[in-house]
C-alpha positions as a printed Julia matrix, in Angstrom:
120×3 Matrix{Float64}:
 116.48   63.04   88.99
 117.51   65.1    92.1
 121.09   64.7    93.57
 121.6    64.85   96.86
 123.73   67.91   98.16
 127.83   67.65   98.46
 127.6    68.57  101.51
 125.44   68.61  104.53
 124.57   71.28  107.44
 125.51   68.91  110.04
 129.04   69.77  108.11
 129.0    73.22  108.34
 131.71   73.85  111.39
 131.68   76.58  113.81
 133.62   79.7   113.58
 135.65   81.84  116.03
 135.16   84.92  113.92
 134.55   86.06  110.69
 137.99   85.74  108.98
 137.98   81.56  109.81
 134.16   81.94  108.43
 135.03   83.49  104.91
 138.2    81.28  104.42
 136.22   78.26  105.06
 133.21   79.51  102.53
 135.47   80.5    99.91
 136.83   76.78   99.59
 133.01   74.86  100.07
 129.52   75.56   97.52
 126.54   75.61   99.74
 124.49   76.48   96.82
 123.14   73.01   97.16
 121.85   73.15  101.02
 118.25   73.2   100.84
 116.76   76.56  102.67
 115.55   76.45  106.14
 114.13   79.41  107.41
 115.42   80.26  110.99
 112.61   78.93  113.53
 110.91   82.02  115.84
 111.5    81.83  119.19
 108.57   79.95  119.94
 109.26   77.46  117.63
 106.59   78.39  114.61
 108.3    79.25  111.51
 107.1    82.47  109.68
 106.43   83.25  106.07
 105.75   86.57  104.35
 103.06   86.64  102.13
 102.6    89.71  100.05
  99.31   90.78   98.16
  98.9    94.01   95.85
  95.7    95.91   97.2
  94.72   99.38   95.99
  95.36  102.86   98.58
  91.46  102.81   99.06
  91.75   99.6   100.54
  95.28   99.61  102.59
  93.15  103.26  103.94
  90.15  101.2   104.8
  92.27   98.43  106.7
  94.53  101.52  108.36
  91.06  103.05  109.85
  89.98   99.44  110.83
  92.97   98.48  112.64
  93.52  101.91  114.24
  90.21  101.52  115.44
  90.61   98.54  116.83
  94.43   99.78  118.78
  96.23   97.33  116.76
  98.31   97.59  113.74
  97.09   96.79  110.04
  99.26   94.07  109.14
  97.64   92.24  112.62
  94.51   92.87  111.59
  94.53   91.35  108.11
  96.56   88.15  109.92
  93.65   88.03  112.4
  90.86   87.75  109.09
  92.9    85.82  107.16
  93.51   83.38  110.01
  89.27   83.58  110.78
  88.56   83.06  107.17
  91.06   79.9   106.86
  88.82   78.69  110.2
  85.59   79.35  108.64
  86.51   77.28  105.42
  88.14   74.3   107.79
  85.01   74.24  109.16
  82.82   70.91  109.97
  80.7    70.67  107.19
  77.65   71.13  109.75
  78.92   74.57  110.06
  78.7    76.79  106.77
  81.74   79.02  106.51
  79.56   82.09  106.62
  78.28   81.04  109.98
  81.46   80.62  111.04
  82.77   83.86  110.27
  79.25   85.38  111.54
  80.21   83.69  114.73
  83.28   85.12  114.66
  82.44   88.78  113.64
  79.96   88.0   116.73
  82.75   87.6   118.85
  84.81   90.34  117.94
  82.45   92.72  118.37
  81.8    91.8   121.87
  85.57   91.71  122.49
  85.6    95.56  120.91
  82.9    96.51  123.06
  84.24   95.34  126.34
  87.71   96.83  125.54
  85.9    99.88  124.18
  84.21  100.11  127.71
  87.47   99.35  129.1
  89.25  102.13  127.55
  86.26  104.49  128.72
  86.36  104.11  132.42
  90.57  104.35  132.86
């Protein structure tokens, strides 16, 4: 059965500075406070999510996303979050037509930019 905590957040004071802090947190166990990530500044929270890949592949995404003008890690948020739309997809849609629709899109945002880029 789980117990609820000793003490709760809303009972955390504020400190002037650092010495008040330390003395108060050497006499109270917040080992017991469930974690709350710190919200963004726009609100979202944000979660790291690590994968192993091999070099060949963390090259092939590097190439990608320098191609592109944006960084890796973006890029592989950008698929993941396009894949995640293509499965959540009405069940009219297939998830490969989704992401075809997608890759569609992309492209034609890479060309424009591309053409962009060519005439500054």
């Amino acid at each position: 059965m789980k117990t609820e905590p000793t003490l709760r957040a809303q009972e955390i004071p504020s400190f002037s500075d650092d010495a008040e802090a330390d003395a108060w947190l050497g006499t109270h166990d917040l080992s017991e406070l469930p974690f709350v990530p710190d919200p963004e500044p726009d609100g979202l929270l944000t979660v790291t999510f690590s994968t192993r890949l091999d070099r060949r592949t963390v090259a092939r995404i590097r190439t990608v996303a320098q191609r592109r003008g944006t960084g890796a890690t973006q890029l592989v948020r950008e698929w993941v979050l396009d894949r995640l739309a293509a499965e959540e997809a009405p069940a009219s849609e297939s998830p490969e037509e989704v992401t075809a629709m997608v890759r569609r899109h992309h492209a034609a945002v890479e060309a424009a930019v591309d053409s962009l880029a060519r005439r500054t």
